[in-house]
MARTORDREN-22944 format. One record per residue (C-alpha): residue in three letters; x, y, z. Coordinates in pm, whole numbers, padded with zeros to 5 digits, always signed. Layout:
N
ALAXYZ ...
//
This chain:
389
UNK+00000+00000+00000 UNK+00110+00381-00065 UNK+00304+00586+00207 UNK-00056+00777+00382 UNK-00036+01143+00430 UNK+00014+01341+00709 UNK-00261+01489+00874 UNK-00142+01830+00770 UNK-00067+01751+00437 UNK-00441+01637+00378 UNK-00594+01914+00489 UNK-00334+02148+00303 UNK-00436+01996+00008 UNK-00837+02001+00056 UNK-00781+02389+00137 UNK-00682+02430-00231 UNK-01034+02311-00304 UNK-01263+02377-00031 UNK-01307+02583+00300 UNK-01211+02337+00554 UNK-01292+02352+00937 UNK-01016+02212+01176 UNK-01113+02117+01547 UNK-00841+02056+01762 UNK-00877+01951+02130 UNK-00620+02009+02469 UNK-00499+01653+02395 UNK-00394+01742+02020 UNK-00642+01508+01838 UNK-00764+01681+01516 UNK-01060+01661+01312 UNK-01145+01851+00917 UNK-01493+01908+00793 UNK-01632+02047+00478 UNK-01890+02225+00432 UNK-01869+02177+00032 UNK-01909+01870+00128 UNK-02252+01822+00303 UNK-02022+01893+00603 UNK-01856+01548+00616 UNK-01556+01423+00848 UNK-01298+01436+00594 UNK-00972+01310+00796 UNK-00861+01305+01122 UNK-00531+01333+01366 UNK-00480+01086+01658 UNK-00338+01273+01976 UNK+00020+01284+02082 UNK+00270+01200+01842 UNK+00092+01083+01561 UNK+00121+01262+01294 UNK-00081+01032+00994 UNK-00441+01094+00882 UNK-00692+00829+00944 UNK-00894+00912+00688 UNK-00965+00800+00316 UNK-00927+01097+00069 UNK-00935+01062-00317 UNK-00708+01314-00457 UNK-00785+01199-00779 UNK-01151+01287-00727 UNK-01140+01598-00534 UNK-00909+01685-00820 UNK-01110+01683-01096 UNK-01442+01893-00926 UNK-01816+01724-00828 UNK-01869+01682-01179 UNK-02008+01315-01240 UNK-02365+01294-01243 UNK-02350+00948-01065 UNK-02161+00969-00768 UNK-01845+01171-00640 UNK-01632+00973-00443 UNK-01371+01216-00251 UNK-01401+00994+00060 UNK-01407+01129+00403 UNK-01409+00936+00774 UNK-01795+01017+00791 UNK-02090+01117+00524 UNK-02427+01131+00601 UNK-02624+00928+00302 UNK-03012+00873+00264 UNK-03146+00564+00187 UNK-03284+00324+00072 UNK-03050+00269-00259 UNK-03233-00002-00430 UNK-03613-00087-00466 UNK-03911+00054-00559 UNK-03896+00294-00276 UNK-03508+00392-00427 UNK-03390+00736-00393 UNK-03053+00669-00641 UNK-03343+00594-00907 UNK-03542+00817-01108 UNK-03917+00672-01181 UNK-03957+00462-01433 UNK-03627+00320-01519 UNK-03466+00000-01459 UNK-03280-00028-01156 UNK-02897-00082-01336 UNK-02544+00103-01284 UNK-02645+00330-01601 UNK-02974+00480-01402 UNK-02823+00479-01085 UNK-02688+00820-00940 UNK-02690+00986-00604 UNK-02897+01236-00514 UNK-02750+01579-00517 UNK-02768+01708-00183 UNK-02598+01401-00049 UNK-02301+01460-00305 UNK-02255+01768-00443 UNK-02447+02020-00256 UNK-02308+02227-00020 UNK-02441+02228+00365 UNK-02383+02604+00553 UNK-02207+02609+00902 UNK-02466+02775+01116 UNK-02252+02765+01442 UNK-01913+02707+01556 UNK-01722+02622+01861 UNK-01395+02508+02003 UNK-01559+02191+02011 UNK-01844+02106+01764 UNK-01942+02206+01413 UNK-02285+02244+01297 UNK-02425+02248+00956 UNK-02755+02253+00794 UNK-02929+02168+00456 UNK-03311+02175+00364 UNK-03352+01970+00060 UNK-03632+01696-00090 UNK-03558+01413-00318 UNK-03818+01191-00516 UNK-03820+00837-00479 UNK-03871+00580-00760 UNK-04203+00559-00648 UNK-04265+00923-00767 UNK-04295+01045-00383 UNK-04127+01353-00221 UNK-03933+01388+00049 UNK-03894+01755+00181 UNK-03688+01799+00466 UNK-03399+01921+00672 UNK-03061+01797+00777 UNK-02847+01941+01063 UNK-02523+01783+01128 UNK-02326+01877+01439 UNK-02009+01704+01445 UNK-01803+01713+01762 UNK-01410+01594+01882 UNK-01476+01409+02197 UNK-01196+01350+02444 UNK-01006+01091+02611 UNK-01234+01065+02904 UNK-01541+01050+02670 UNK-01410+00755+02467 UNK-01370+00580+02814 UNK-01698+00661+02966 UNK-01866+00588+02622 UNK-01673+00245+02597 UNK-01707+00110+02964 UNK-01348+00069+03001 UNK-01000+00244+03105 UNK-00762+00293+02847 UNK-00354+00252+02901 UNK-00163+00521+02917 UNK+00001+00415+02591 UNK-00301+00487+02369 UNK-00363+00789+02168 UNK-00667+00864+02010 UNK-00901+01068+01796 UNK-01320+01035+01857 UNK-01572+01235+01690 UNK-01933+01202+01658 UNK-02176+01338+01363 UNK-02566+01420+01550 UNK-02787+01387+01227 UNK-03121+01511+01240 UNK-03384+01494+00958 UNK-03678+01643+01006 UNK-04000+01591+00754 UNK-04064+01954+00633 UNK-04355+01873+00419 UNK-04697+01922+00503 UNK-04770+01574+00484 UNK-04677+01239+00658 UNK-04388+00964+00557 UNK-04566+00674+00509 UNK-04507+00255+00425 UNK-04710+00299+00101 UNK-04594+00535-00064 UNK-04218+00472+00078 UNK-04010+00572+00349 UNK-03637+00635+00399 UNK-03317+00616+00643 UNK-03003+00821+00717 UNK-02718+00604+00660 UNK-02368+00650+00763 UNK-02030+00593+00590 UNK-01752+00598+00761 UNK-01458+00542+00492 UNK-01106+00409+00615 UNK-00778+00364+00402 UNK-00691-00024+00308 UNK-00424-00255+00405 UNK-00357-00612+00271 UNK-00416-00736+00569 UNK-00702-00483+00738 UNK-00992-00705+00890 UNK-01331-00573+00974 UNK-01495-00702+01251 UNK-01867-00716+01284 UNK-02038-00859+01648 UNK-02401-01037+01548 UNK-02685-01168+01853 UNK-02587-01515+01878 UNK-02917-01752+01855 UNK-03043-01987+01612 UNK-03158-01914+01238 UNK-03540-02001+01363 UNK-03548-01724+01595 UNK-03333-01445+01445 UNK-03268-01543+01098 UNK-02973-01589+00888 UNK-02616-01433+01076 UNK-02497-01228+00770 UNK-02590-01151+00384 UNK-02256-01153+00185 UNK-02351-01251-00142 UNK-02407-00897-00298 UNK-02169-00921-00540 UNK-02129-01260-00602 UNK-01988-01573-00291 UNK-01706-01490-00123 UNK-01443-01741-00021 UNK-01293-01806+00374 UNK-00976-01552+00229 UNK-01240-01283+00163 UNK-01538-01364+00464 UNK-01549-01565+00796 UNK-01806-01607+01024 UNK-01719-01694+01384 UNK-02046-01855+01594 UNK-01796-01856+01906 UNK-01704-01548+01907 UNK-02007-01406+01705 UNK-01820-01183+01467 UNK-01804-01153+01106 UNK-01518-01085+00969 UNK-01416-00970+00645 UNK-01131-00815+00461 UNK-01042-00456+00434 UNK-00724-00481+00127 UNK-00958-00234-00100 UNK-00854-00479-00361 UNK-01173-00721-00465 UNK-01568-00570-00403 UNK-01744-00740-00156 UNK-01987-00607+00096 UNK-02188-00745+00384 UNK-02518-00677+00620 UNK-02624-00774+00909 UNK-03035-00707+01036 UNK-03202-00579+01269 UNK-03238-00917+01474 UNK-02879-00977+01445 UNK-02710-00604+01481 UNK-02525-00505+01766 UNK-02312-00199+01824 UNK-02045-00129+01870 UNK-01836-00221+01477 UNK-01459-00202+01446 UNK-01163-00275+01229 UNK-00798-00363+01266 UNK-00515-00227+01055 UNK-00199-00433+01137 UNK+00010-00243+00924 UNK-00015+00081+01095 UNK-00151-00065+01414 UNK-00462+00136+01466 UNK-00820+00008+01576 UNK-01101+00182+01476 UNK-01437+00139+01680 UNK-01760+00265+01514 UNK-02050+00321+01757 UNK-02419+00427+01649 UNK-02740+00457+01863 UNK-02930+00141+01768 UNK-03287+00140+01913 UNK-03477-00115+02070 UNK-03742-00134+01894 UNK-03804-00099+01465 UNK-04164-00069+01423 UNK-04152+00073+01066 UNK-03829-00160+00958 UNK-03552-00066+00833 UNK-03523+00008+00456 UNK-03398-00212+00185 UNK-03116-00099-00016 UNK-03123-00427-00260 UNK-03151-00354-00634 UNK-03474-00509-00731 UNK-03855-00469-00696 UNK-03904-00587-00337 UNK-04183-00798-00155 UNK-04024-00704+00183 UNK-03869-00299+00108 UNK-03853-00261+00512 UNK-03656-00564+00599 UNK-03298-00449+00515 UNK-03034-00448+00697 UNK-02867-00227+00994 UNK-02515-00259+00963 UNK-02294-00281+00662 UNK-01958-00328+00582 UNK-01802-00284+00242 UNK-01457-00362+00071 UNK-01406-00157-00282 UNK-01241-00295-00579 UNK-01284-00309-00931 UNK-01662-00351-01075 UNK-01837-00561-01320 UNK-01649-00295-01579 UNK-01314-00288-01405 UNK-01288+00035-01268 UNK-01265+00074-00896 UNK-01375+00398-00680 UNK-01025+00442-00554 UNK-01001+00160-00291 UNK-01068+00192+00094 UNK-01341-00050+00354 UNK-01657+00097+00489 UNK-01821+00050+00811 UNK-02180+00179+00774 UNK-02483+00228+01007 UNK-02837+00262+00892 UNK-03129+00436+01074 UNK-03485+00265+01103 UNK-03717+00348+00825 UNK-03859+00689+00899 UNK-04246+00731+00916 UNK-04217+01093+01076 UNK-04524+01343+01039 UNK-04438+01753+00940 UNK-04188+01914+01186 UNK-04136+01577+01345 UNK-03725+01482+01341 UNK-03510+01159+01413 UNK-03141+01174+01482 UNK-02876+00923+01373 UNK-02520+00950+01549 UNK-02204+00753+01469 UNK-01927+00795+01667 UNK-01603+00701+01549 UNK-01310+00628+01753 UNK-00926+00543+01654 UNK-00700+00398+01866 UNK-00327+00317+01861 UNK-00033+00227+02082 UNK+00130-00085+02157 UNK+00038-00452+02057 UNK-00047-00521+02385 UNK-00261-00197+02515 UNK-00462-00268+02146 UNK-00532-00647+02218 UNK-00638-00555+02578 UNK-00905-00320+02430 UNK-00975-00554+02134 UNK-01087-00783+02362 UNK-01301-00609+02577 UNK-01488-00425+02319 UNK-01475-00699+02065 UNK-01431-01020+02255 UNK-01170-01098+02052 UNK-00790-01099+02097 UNK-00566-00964+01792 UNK-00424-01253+01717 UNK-00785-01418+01672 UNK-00867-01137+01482 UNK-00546-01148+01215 UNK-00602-01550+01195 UNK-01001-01487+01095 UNK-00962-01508+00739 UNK-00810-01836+00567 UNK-00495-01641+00347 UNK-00358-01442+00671 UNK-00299-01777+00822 UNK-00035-01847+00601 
//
């Protein structure tokens, strides 16, 4: 894999594109926002003496300007999306087409529309966006988005995480509040199609970067099936593992071969993770996952549904090349999706990831592997059947 950047030398080189906002706390963690850029996460800085950026930035992309009318992919450590991508309820599909790559593109205000910074502090960023998109249904959705996105501290990561971290570790958390609120003057309803706010939290790849994704142990009669990983095709034990013992899913994060996995509602758990062995960081993605779904959770599958609120919660997502060969730059996503949202006018639901990056030595990382995880490092590396060899 390529040398990353420096922290600095990121967000040098989104300033000759964009307005960027830098948060910095007492302990020297770092976060950059854009605006431009419906005020995503773009990168961030662990504290101490790290000095690399965690996040996954396309030059290439952010180099040649929000010009293709299908999707922009400049990256970023967190981007608020809408769903549900696929269906008859789709928002990535105009009415009356057929749901393939050639029809498919993303809906402006999620991609290429700016969001305005309506408050600052030394802390916390918030931005806001009133928008509407039309499903394929012919439906729309006219609401608002605010985003506040703040750098939490050491002492929040161990109050939020239930444990006490050694001294060794340094650290970067932030957390994106997204609120939607239906500002139409009529209801979201099933028939006519609902949607979700769904999180992306992009990393950069390694050959041997495994995500790790806890499921509800229990039997298939009771919860259903542990994991659907057949989106693009089966993937072999080098690619996707599935451990009943230690009820994790695992699959690789090399940004080399497309592959993509979800877990439901029955099944989801919180919080999601991954582990980069080359540069020794763990990343731990939390999300507020509710108790109860009574509208479902939409389905982002491409094809007329008979179920378009059973999708899934939790997805995780390894780029590489396509059907055509091309690949969106290469990275692994850990993604959170909201319930479906049946909210009335003025009524508002908020979806927050929080994203936390750890590193430090071997042995500080396994201890918090395994208490967050239930998994030791060395179970984690020896998951998948090729980093056994």
């Amino acid at each position: 894999m390529a040398t990353l950047a420096t922290f600095d030398e990121d967000v040098n080189f989104l300033k000759q594109h964009f307005q960027v906002d830098v948060l910095e706390n007492r302990e020297g963690a770092k976060i950059a926002c854009v605006a431009a850029l419906q005020g995503r996460t773009m990168t961030s800085n662990s504290s101490g003496s790290a000095v690399r950026s965690n996040g996954f930035i396309s030059r290439k992309a952010v180099e040649r300007g929000l010009v293709d009318p299908q999707l922009n992919m400049v990256g970023g450590e967190d981007r608020i999306w809408i769903s549900p991508e696929g269906g008859q309820f789709s928002v990535f599909f105009d009415p009356d087409v057929e749901m393939s790559f050639a029809n498919w593109r993303t809906p402006p205000c999620i991609d290429t529309e700016s969001f305005e910074l309506i408050n600052s502090t030394d802390h916390s960023l918030t931005y806001h966006k009133r928008a509407a998109v039309t499903n394929m249904s012919g439906f729309i959705f006219d609401f608002e988005l605010e985003r506040r996105v703040e750098l939490k501290n050491r002492a929040d990561v161990e109050q939020n995480l239930s444990l006490t971290l050694p001294d060794d570790i340094e650290l970067v958390c932030h957390e994106s509040s997204n609120k939607i609120t239906n500002a139409g003057s009529g209801p979201w309803v099933a028939e006519t199609g609902l949607i979700g706010l769904w999180s992306i939290c992009l990393n950069p790849p390694a050959d041997d970067a495994v995500m790790m994704i806890p499921f509800q142990p229990g039997s298939t009669d009771d919860l259903g099936k542990i994991v659907t990983a057949d989106y693009f095709g089966k993937l072999d034990d080098d690619r996707l593992a599935v451990s009943e013992e230690l009820s994790l899913v695992f699959l690789r994060g090399d940004g080399n071969f497309r592959s993509k996995l979800g877990i439901s509602f029955a099944r989801a758990c919180s919080p999601i993770g991954g582990w980069n062995p080359s540069s020794q960081t763990l990343t731990i993605v939390e999300f507020n996952l509710p108790k109860t779904a009574p509208d479902g959770y939409t389905n982002n599958l491409w094809e007329y549904q008979d179920e378009p609120f059973a999708g899934d919660v939790v997805n995780a997502y390894n780029d590489g090349p396509n059907d055509s060969g091309e690949s969106m730059g290469g990275f692994f996503e850990l993604e959170s999706v909201s319930p479906a949202l049946a909210l009335k006018p003025g009524e508002s639901f908020t979806h927050s990831p929080r994203m936390t990056h750890l590193a430090g030595s071997r042995e500080s990382l396994n201890k918090i592997a395994n208490e967050v995880f239930g998994a030791t490092l060395a179970q984690i590396e020896s998951a998948l059947s090729a980093l056994k060899k």
